[in-house]
C-alpha positions in Angstrom: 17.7 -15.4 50.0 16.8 -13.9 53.4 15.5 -16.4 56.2 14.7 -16.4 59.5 17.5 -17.6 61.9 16.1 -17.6 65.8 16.1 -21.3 66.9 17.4 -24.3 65.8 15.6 -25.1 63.1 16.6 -27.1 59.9 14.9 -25.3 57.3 16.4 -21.9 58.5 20.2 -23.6 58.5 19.4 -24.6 55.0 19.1 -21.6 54.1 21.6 -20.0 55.5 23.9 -22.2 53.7 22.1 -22.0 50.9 23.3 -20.6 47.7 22.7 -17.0 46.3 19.4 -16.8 45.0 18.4 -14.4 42.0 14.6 -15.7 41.8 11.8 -13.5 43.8 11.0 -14.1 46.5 6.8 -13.9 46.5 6.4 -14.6 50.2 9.0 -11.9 51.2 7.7 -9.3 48.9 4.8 -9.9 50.4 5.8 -9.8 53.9 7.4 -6.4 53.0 4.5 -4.7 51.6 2.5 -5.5 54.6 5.3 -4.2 56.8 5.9 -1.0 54.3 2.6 -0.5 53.7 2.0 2.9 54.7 4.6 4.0 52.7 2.9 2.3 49.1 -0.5 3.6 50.4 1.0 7.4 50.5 2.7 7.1 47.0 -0.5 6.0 45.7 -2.7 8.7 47.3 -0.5 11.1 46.6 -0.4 10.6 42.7 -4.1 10.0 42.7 -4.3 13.9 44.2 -2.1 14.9 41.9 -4.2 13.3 38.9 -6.7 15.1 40.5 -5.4 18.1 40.6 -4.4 18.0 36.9 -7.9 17.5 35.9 -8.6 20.8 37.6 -5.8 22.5 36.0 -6.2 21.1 32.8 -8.6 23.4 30.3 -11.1 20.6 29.1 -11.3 19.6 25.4 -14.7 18.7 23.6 -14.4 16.3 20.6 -17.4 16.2 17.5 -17.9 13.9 14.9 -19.2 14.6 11.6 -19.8 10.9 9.5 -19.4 11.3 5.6 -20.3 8.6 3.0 -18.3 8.3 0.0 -20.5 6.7 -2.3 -18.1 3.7 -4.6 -21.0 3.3 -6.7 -20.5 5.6 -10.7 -23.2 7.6 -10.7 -23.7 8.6 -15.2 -26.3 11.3 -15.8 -25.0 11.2 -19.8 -24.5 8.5 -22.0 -20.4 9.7 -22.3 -18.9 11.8 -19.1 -15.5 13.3 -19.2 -15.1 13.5 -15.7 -15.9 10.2 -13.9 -18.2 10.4 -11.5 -17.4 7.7 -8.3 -14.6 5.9 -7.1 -15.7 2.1 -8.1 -13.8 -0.6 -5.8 -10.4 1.5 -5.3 -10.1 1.8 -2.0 -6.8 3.7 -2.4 -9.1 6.6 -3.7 -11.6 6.4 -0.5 -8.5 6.9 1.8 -6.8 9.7 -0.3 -10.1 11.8 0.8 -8.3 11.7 4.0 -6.0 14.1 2.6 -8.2 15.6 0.9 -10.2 16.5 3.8 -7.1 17.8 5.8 -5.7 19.5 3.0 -5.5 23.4 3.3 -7.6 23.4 0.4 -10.6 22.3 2.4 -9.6 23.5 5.8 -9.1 27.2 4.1 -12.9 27.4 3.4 -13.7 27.0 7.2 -11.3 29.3 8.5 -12.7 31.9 6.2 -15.9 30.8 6.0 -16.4 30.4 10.6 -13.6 33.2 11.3 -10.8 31.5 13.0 -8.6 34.1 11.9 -9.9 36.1 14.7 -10.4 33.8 17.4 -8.3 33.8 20.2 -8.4 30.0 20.7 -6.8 29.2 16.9 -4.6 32.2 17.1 -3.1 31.8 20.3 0.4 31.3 19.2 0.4 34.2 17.1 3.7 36.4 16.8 4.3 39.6 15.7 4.8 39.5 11.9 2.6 36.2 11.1 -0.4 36.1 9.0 -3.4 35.1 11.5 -4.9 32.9 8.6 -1.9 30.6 8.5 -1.8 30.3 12.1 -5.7 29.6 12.7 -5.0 27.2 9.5 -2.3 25.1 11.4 -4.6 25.2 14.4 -7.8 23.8 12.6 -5.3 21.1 11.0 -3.9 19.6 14.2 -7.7 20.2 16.0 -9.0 17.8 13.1 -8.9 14.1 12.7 -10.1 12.1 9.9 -10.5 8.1 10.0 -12.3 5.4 8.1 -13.6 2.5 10.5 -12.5 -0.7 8.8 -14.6 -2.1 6.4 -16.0 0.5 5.2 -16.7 3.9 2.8 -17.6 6.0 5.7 -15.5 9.0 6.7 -15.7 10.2 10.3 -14.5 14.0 10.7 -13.7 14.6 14.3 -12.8 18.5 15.6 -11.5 18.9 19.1 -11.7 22.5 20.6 -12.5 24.5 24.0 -16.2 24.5 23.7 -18.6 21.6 22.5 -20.7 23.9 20.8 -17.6 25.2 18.2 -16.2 21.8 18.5 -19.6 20.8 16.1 -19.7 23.8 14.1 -16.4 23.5 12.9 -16.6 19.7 12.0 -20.0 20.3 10.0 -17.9 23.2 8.6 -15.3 20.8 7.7 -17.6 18.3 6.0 -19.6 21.0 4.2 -16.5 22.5 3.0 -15.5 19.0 1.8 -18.7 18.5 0.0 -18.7 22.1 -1.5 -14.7 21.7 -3.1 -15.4 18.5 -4.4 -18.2 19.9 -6.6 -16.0 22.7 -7.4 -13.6 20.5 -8.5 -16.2 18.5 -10.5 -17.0 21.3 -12.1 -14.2 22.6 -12.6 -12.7 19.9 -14.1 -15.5 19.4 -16.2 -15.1 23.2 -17.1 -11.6 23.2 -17.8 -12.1 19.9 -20.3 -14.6 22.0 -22.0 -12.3 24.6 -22.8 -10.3 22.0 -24.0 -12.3 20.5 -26.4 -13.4 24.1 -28.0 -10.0 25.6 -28.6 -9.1 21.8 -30.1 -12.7 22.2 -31.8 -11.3 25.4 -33.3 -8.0 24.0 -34.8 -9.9 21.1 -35.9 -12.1 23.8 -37.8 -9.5 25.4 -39.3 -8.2 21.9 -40.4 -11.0 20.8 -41.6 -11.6 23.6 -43.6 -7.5 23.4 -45.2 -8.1 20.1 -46.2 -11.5 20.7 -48.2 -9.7 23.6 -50.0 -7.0 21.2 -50.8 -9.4 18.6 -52.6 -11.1 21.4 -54.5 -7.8 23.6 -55.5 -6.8 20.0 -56.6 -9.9 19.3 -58.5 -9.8 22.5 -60.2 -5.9 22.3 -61.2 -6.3 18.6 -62.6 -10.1 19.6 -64.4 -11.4 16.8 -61.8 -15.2 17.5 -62.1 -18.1 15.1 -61.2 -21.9 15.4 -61.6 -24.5 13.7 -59.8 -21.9 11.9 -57.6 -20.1 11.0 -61.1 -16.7 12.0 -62.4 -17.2 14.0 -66.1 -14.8 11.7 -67.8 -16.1 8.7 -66.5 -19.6 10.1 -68.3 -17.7 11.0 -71.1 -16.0 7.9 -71.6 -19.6 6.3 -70.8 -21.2 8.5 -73.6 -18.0 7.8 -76.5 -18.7 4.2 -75.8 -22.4 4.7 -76.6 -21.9 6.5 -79.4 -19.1 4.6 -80.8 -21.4 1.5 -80.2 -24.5 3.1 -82.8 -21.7 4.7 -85.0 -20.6 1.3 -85.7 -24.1 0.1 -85.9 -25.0 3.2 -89.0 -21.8 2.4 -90.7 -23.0 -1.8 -91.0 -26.3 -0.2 -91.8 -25.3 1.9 -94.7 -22.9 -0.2 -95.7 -25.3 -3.0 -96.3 -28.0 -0.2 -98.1 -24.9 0.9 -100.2 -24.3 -2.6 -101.4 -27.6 -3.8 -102.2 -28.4 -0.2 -104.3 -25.3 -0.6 -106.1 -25.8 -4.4 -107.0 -29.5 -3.9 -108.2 -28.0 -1.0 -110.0 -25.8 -2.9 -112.1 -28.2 -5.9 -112.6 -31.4 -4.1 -112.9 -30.5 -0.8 -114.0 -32.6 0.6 -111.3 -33.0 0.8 -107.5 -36.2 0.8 -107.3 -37.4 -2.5 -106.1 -34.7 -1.8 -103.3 -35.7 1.2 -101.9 -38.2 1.7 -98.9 -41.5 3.0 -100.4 -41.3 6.5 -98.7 -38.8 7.5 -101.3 -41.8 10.0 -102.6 -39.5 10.6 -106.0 -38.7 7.4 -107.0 -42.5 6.6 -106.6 -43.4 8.9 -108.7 -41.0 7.9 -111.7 -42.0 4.4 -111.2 -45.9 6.1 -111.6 -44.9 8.0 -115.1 -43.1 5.2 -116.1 -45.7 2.8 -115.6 -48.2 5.5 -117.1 -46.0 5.7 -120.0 -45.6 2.1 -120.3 -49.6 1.6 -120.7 -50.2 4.4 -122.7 -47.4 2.7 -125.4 -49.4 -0.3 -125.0 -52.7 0.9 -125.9 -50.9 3.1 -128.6 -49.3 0.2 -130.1 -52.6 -1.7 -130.3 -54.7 0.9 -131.6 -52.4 2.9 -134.1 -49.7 -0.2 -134.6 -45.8 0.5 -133.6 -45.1 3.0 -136.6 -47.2 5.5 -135.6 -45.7 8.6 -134.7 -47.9 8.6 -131.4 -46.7 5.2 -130.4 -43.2 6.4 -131.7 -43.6 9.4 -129.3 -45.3 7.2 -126.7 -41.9 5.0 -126.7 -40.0 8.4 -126.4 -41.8 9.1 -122.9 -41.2 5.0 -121.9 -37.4 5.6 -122.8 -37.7 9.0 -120.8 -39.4 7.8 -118.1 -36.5 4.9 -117.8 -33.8 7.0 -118.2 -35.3 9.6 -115.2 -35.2 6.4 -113.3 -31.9 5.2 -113.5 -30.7 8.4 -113.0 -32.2 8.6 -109.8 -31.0 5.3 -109.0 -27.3 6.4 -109.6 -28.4 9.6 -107.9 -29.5 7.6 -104.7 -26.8 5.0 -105.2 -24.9 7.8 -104.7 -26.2 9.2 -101.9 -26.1 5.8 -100.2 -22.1 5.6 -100.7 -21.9 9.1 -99.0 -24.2 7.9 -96.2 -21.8 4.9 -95.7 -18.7 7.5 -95.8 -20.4 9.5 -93.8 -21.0 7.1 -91.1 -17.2 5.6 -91.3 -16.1 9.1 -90.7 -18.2 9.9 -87.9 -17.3 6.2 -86.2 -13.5 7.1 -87.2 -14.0 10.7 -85.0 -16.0 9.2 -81.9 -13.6 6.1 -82.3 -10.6 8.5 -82.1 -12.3 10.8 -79.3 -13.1 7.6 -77.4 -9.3 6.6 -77.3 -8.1 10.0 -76.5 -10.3 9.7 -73.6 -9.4 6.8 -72.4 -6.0 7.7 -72.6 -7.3 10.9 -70.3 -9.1 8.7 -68.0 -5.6 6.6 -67.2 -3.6 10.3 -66.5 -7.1 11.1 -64.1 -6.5 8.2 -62.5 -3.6 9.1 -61.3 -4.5 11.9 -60.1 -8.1 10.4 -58.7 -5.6 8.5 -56.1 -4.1 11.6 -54.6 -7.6 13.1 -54.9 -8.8 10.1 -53.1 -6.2 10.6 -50.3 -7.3 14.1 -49.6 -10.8 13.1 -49.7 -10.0 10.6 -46.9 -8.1 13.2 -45.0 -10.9 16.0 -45.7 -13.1 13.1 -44.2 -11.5 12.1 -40.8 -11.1 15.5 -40.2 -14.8 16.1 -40.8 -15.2 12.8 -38.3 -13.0 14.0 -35.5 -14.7 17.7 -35.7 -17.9 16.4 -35.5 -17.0 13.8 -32.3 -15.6 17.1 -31.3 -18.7 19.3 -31.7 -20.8 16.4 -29.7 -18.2 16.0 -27.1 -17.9 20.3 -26.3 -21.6 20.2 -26.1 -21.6 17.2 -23.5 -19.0 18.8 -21.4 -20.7 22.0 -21.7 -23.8 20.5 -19.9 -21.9 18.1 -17.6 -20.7 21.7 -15.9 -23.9 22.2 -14.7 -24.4 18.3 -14.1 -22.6 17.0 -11.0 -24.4 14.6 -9.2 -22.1 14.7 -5.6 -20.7 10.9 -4.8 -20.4 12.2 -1.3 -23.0 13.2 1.0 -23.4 13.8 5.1 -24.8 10.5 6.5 -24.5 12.1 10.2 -23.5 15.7 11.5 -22.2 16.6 14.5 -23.8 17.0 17.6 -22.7 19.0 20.7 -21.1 16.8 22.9 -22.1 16.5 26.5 -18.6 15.8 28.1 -15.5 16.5 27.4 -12.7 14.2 25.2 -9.5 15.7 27.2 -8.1 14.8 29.5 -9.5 11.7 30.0 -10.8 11.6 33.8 -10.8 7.7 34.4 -7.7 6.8 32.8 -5.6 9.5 34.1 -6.6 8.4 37.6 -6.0 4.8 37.6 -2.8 6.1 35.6 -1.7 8.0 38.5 -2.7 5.3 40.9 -0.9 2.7 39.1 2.1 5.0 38.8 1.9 6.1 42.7 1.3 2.0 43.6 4.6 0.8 41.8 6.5 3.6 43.0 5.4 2.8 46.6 6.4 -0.6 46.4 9.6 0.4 45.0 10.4 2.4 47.5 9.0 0.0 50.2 11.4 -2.4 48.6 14.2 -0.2 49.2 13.3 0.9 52.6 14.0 -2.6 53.6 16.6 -3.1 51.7 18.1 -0.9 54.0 17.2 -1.5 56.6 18.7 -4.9 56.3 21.9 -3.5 54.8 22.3 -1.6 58.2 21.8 -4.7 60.4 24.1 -6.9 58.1 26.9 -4.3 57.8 30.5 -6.4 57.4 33.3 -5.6 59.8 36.4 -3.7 58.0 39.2 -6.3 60.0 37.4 -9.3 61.5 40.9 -10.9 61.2 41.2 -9.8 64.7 40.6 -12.4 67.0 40.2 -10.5 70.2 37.5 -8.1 69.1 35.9 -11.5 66.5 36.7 -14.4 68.3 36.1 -14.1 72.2 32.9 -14.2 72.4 32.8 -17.9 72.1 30.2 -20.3 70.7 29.9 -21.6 67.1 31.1 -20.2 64.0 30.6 -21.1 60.4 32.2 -20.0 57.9 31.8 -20.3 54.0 32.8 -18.8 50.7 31.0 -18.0 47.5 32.5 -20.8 45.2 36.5 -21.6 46.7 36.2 -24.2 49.4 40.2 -23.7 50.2 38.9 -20.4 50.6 36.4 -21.1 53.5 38.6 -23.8 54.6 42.1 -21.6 55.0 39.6 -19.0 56.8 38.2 -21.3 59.4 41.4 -22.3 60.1 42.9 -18.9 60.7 40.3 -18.2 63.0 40.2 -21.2 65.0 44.0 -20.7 65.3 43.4 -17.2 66.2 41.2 -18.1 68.6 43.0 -20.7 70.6 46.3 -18.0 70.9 43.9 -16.3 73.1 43.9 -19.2 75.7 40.5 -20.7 74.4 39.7 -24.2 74.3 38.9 -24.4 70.3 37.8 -27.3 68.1 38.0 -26.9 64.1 35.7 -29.2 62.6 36.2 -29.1 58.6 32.9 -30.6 57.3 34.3 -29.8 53.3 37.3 -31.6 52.7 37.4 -35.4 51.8 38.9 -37.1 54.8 41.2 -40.2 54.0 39.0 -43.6 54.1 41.2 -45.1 57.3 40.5 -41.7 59.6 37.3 -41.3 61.5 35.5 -38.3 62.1 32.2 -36.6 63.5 29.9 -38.9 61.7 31.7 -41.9 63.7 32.0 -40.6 66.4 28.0 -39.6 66.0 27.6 -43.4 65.6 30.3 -45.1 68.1 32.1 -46.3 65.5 35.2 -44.5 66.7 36.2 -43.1 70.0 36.8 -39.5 70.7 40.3 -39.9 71.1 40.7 -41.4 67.5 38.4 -39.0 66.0 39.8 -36.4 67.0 43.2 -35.1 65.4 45.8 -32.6 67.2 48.2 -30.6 64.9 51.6 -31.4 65.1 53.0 -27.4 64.2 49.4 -25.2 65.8 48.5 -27.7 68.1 44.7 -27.4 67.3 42.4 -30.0 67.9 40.7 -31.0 64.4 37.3 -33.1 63.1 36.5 -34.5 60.2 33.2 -34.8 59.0 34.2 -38.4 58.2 33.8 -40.9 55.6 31.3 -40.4 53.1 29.2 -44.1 53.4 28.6 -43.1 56.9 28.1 -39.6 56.6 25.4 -41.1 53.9 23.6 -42.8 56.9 23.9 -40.0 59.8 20.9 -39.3 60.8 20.1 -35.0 62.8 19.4 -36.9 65.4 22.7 -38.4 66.5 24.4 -35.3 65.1 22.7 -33.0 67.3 23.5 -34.9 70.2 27.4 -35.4 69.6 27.1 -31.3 68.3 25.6 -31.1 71.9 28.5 -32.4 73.3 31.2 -31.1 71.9 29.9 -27.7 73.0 29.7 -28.2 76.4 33.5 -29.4 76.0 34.6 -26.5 73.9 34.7 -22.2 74.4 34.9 -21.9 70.4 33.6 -24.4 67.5 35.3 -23.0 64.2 33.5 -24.8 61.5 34.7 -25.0 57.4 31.1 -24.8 55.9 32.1 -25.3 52.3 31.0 -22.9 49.5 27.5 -21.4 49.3 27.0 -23.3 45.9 27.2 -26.6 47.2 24.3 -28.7 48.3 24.3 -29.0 52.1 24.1 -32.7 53.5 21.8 -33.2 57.1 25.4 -32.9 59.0 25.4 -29.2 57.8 21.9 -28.6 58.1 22.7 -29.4 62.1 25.4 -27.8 62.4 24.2 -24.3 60.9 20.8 -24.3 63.2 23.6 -24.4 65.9 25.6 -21.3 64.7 25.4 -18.1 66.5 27.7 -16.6 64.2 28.6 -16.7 60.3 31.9 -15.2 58.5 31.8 -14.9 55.2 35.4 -15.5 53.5 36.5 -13.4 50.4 39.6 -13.1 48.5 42.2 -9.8 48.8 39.6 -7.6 50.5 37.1 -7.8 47.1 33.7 -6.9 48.4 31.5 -6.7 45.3 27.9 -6.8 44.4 27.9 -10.6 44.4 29.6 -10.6 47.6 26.9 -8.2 49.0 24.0 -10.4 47.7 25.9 -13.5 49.8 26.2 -11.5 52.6 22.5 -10.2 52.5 21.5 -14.0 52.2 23.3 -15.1 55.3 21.9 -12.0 57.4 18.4 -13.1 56.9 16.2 -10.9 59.1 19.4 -9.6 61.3 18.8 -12.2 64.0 22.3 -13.2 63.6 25.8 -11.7 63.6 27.4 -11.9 59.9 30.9 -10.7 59.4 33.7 -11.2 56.2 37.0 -11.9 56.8 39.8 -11.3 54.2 42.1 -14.1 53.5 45.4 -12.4 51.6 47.4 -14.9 50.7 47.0 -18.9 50.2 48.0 -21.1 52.8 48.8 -25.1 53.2 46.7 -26.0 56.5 48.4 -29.4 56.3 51.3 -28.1 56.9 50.9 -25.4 59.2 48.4 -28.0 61.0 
């Protein structure tokens, strides 16, 4: 801590004894820039000029912007797309058209598309050997910036180059070239699924087409056969059943005609009354019989019954009966056959009926793997037709891509230049030049001070230290036997050189029966008893006294005992305690007195710390400093 020392002033004593401050000092630093001014002011103008001269030097860079919109929002021109058409809510996909942008897929267009391949500005870095188109590539890449403001789908493209007019071209390039390989990726995409779809249409064809063969070869190797939607033995069981059904029915029929014909038969001798009347013979029996039978009658009553006329007439009756009952038998007959006939033909569709079914139960069988490659046949037939709609829906969405990006904003020319930034470089350099000269204004004075505060390699030398007289305080860092052994040394130095000397030790703790300065201050003790003469050196010593009273001095009586004793005294050797200890009023005196202060080390160590101390007690350089070196502890009491 560095404070002014000319007078006698208590605030400057107190800090000279002090402790070693590490805070900043704000009024100092102050007081050194105003003094060192001229040296900050010349840092600062001097790094200004030389931001200056770099914006000369520097080749000026133009920055445009190009603003994209990526539209979130799915934009469906058919009721089924293969290839999705917007982004929805994922932002993840918004910022991967970053890359995209930036990729060499995009940035490839606008090389070949604005010829940066052959532009000395992209190609600069060329070497022998290198493909220009690579090396413009990397050039465009690092020359272009993409970024999304916060909050929202808008994509800003941003191209730096030498002049403002390329500078836009090439980011409108950029953002058309964007716009034009996403649709080519669209549609691509779209075409390549299309391709897809018809070489899978194709196998799906060809299986398709396997699996109908296999239902028909199967058909025709089990005699599977339908008609009108309906399996033939499931109509020929239909039809047996039919049949069967009205065979049974003409077997009851002729059954029941049989019986009747043969019981009139036997009862009647005829059938006659039994038989439908379309039976055109047995009518016409019944008619000759019945002509016959009135013929005999009139006969009989006109000739009488011996008449050979009624004899013969009898002979046609009898005739006419026996015609009859032949027929009878005759149809009786052909009744039983009827009924044969109709049990045989039930027996046959009975049989053919059974046999069928017994077919029916081995086609059924075979109807469930015929079943299964029906189903088959069919989902194939599904998927190739979902096929067929879906090749024909991809084949249009090729030429369908509605763009879910679009140019909201392109670039204009700018009107001043991006790089380097003329502001901000300036008060760059001027805040870099104004911290640098106070820096160096700091360690100007630093310096300066270090020269006028410079410690003496011996001062244990009493005739070159000591014989200028006056008062001396000396202190140590943090040992008070330190300062104490120091003060003593010297004072004893001094007085070998024939000079009246006084040692007043203001750190130790005097004994509570022995007065001292503070006493003496008072007139509470006498000189004589106050004062203490060493029995071995021979040195007049002082206390600073009891502790109660030193509690109640007040500067005023120990400045005028302090005057005193120097009048009396060529050299006043004073023990000022360690630098880390508070100082009391007595010391505050004391050290406004001083014209001279030694600061006491250990073996000749001279440090950083001890430099710092040593700084502190200089002040301004208004007052001598010095170190001494004490080498070896020594008991003052005894050699006292």
């Amino acid at each position: 801590m560095a404070t002014s020392m000319g007078g006698i002033s208590r605030d400057r004593s107190a800090a000279r004894r002090a402790q070693v401050d590490t805070s900043v000092d704000l009024l100092g630093l102050a007081d050194t820039l105003i003094r060192r001014g001229w040296i900050v002011l010349s840092f600062t103008l001097t790094f200004v000029a030389l931001g200056l001269l770099a914006l000369f030097l520097i080749s000026p860079r133009y920055t445009a912007t190009s603003r994209i919109l990526i539209d979130p929002r799915e934009q469906r021109v058919m009721q089924n797309e293969v290839v999705q058409q917007g982004f929805g809510s994922d932002m993840a996909l918004v910022e991967s058209q970053i890359e995209v942008i930036t990729s060499e897929a995009v940035l490839k267009r606008v090389v070949q598309s604005s010829g940066l391949a052959t532009d000395p500005e992209f190609i600069s870095a060329i070497k022998s050997g290198q493909d220009p188109s690579v090396i413009a590539l990397e050039a465009l890449a690092q020359a272009t910036k993409v970024v999304r403001p916060e909050n929202t789908y808008v994509l800003q493209i941003s191209v730096t180059s030498k002049e403002a007019i390329k500078s836009a071209r090439l980011a409108n390039a950029v953002a058309a070239a964007y716009l034009g390989y996403q649709a080519e990726t669209t549609s691509g995409t779209a075409r390549d699924a299309s391709t897809s779809i018809r070489d899978r249409l194709a196998q799906l064809q060809s299986e398709l087409n396997s699996s109908e063969e296999e239902v028909e070869a199967f058909k025709r190797d089990h005699n599977v056969s339908e008609s009108d939607g309906r399996l033939l033995g499931d109509r020929e069981l239909t039809d047996l059943s039919a049949r069967q059904s009205a065979s049974a029915a003409r077997v009851n029929e002729t059954r029941a005609r049989f019986e009747v014909m043969q019981a009139a038969l036997k009862t009647r001798g005829d059938v006659s009354t039994v038989i439908t009347g379309t039976d055109s013979a047995m009518v016409d029996l019944r008619t000759q019989l019945g002509e016959a039978q009135r013929n005999l009658a009139e006969l009989q009553q006109i000739l009488g019954p011996r008449h050979p006329r009624v004899t013969a007439a009898e002979g046609q009756v009898m005739q006419a009966r026996a015609t009859i009952r032949a027929e009878s038998e005759r149809l009786v007959q052909a009744a039983q056959d009827d009924y044969r006939a109709a049990v045989d033909t039930l027996n046959k569709v009975t049989g053919d009926l059974n046999a069928a079914k017994t077919a029916s139960f081995d086609t059924n069988q075979d109807l469930i793997k015929l079943r299964e490659l029906e189903r088959k046949a069919q989902s194939s037939k599904v998927v190739y037709e979902a096929f067929m709609v879906r090749a024909k829906e991809t084949a249009e969405q090729e030429n369908i891509s509605p763009p879910n990006a679009r140019i909201i904003a392109e670039a204009a020319v700018p009107s001043s230049s991006s790089y380097p930034p003329k502001l901000p470089l300036l008060i760059a350099a001027g805040l870099l030049g104004l911290f640098i000269g106070v820096f160096a204004a700091i360690l100007r004075d630093l310096a300066a001070g270090a020269l006028a505060a410079r410690p003496q390699a011996q001062p244990l030398e009493p005739a070159k230290a000591d014989t200028t007289g006056g008062l001396v305080t000396v202190v140590s860092i943090h040992d008070p036997t330190l300062a104490r052994q120091a003060a003593f040394e010297l004072a004893r130095d001094a007085m070998a050189a024939d000079q009246k000397v006084i040692f007043i030790d203001l750190a130790s703790d005097a004994p509570s029966d022995i007065a001292g300065l503070a006493e003496l201050a008072i007139g509470e003790s006498p000189v004589a008893k106050a004062i203490r003469i060493g029995r071995k050196s021979g040195l007049q010593m002082l206390n600073a006294g009891r502790k109660d009273t030193v509690a109640r001095l007040s500067p005023g009586k120990v400045e005028a005992v302090l005057g005193a004793i120097i009048q009396e005294y060529d050299h006043i050797v004073v023990n000022g305690g360690t630098l880390e200890a508070s100082p009391g009023p007595m010391a505050d005196v004391i050290a406004g007195y001083s014209s001279r202060s030694v600061l006491a080390v250990r073996d000749g160590v001279f440090g950083p710390r001890e430099r710092q101390a040593l700084n502190a007690l200089a002040g301004d350089g208004d007052m001598d400093v010095s170190v001494v070196s004490v080498e070896k502890d020594v008991a003052i009491d005894q050699a006292a």
